[in-house]
N, C-alpha and C positions, 0 to 999 in steps of 0.2 A: 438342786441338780444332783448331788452326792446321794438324795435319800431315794432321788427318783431313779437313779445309777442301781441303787442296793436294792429297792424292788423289785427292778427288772433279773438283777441275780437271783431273786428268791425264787421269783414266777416260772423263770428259765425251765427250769426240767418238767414243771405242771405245764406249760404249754409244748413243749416237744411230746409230750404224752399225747397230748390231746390230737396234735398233728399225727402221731404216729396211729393212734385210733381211728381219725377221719372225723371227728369234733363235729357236729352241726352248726356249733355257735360261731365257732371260728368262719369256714368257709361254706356253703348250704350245698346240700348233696348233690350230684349229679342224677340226672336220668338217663342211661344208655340205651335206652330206647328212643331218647330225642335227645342226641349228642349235642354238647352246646361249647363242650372246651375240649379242642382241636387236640391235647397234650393228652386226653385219656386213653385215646385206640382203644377202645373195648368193641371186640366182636360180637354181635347177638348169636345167642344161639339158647335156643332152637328156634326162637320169634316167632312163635305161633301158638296161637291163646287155645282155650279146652274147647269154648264154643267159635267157629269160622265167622268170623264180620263182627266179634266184639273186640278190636282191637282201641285203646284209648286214642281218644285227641290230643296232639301236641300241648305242653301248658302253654300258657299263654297270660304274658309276656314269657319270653322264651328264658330258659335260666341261663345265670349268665356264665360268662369263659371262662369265671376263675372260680367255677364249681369246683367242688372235692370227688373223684374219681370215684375212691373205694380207699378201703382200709388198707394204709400201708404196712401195719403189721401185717397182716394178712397176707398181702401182694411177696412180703418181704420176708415174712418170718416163717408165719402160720403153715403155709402150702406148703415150702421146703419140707419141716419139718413133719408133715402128713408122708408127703414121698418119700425121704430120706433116701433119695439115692446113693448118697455117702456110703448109705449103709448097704448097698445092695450090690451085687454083680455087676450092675452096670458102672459101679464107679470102676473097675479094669477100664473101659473105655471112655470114661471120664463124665457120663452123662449129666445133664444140669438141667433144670428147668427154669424159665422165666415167664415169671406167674402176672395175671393182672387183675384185677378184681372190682368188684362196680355194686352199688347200694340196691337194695332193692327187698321190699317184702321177702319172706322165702315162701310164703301161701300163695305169691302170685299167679293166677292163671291167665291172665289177662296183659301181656303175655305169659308165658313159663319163662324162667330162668335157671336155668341149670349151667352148672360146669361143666368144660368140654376141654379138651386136648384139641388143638387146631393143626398142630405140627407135632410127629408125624401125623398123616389124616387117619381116622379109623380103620380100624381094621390093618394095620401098619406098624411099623417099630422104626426103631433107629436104624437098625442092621436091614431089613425088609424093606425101606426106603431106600437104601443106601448112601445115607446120609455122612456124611465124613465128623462132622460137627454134631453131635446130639445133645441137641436141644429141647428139650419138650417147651411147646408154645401152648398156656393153659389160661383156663378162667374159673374164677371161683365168684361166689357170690354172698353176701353178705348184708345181714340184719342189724342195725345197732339197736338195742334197747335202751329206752331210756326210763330212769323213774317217773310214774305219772307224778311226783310231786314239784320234776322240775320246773315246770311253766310257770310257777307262781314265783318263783325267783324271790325267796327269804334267805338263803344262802343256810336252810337249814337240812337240805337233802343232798345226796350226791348227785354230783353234773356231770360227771365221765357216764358213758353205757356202764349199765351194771351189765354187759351181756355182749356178745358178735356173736348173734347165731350165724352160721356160715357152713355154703356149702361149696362140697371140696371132692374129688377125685378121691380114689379109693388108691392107697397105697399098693396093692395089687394092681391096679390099671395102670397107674405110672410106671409101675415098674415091667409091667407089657409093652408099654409104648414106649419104653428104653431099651428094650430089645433082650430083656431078661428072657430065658426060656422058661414055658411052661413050667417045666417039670419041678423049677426053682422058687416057684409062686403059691404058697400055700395060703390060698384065700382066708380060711380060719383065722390060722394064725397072725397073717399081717393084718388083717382088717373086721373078721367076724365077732371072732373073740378077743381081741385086742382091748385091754382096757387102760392101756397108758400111757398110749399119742396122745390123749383130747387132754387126760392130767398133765401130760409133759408140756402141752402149748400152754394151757393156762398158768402152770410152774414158772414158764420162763419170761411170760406175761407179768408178773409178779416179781420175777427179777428183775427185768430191764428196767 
C-alpha cells in the first residue's frame, strides 16, 4: 500500500499535466460538432463546411459524456494571455475574458472552425454594448499533435502532444471587443509583428 501511496505522488504532477493539456489517453476527445458531455457548452461557429451538403454524420456509437472538451491550458492560460487585457486600456474598466475551447483538426472544412467572440456580438464592444460587466465570451480552437511513434506503446517516445496548434483571436480584436478605442490598437504592433506572445505561451508552458 505504502509503495502504491509513493507512485501515485510521483505520477501526481505527470498526470495534472496531461489533464491540463487535454491527454487523449486519459479521457477521448470531444466533438462539438456532435456534443456528447452536457459540461463543455461550446458554441459552433461558423458551422458551415467549404462545400453546402458535405457536412459529417454523427459518430456512431455516440462519444460518450465524460469526453475532454478542449485544452484547459488553452481555455485557462493560453487565450488570456494572447489578449492580455491586464495589459491593455481596458483593464481601467476591469475587462476579462472567459475563454472555451474544443478539439478539432485546424485544416477542417468540413465544418470550419474558427474562433469567435460571442459576447460582446460583432461589430460591438463592452462600452457599445453597454455592458456594466465586460466580459468577452470567446472560443478558440485547438490541435493536439501527437508523435506517430506513440501508437506502438514501447514507452520509448514522448506521450504528451509535442504540439497545440491553436487557434486564437487576435489580441487587437479582443481588445476592440473590450471597448479599447481605435486609435489605441496598433494592429502591427500587438499582433502583426509581435514575436513574443506565442514564445511567452510556450515559456510559461514549460514553467507550470
Amino acid at each position: 500500500a505504502a509503495a502504491i501511496a509513493a507512485t501515485g505522488d510521483i505520477v501526481a504532477p505527470l498526470l495534472d499535466g496531461f489533464r491540463m493539456e487535454g491527454y487523449r489517453h486519459l479521457e477521448g476527445a470531444c466533438n462539438s460538432d456532435f456534443p456528447s458531455n452536457p459540461t463543455c457548452g461550446y458554441p459552433k461557429y461558423p458551422n458551415r463546411c467549404l462545400v453546402p451538403g458535405t457536412y459529417p454524420s454523427a459518430p456512431s456509437p455516440p462519444l460518450p459524456s465524460d469526453c475532454t472538451c478542449g485544452s484547459p491550458w488553452v481555455r485557462d492560460r493560453a487565450h488570456a494571455m494572447m489578449g492580455a487585457l491586464a495589459e491593455s486600456p481596458a483593464a481601467a474598466w476591469g475587462a476579462t475574458m472567459a475563454s472555451n475551447d474544443a478539439f478539432h483538426d485546424v485544416s477542417d472544412v468540413r465544418p470550419f472552425h474558427l474562433p469567435h467572440t460571442f459576447s460582446p456580438a460583432p461589430g460591438k464592444s463592452c462600452k457599445t454594448a453597454g455592458l456594466a460587466n465586460c466580459i468577452l465570451n470567446t472560443t478558440t480552437v485547438t490541435m493536439p499533435v501527437y508523435n506517430v511513434y506513440d501508437s506502438l506503446d514501447t514507452g520509448l517516445y514522448p506521450v504528451a502532444a509535442t504540439e497545440l496548434r491553436t487557434k486564437m483571436k487576435s489580441r487587437s480584436a479582443l481588445w476592440g471587443s473590450a471597448g479599447v478605442n481605435a486609435s489605441a490598437i496598433d494592429f502591427k504592433k500587438l499582433d502583426q509583428d509581435n514575436l513574443d506572445t506565442c514564445s511567452q505561451i510556450n515559456a510559461a508552458a514549460y514553467a507550470w
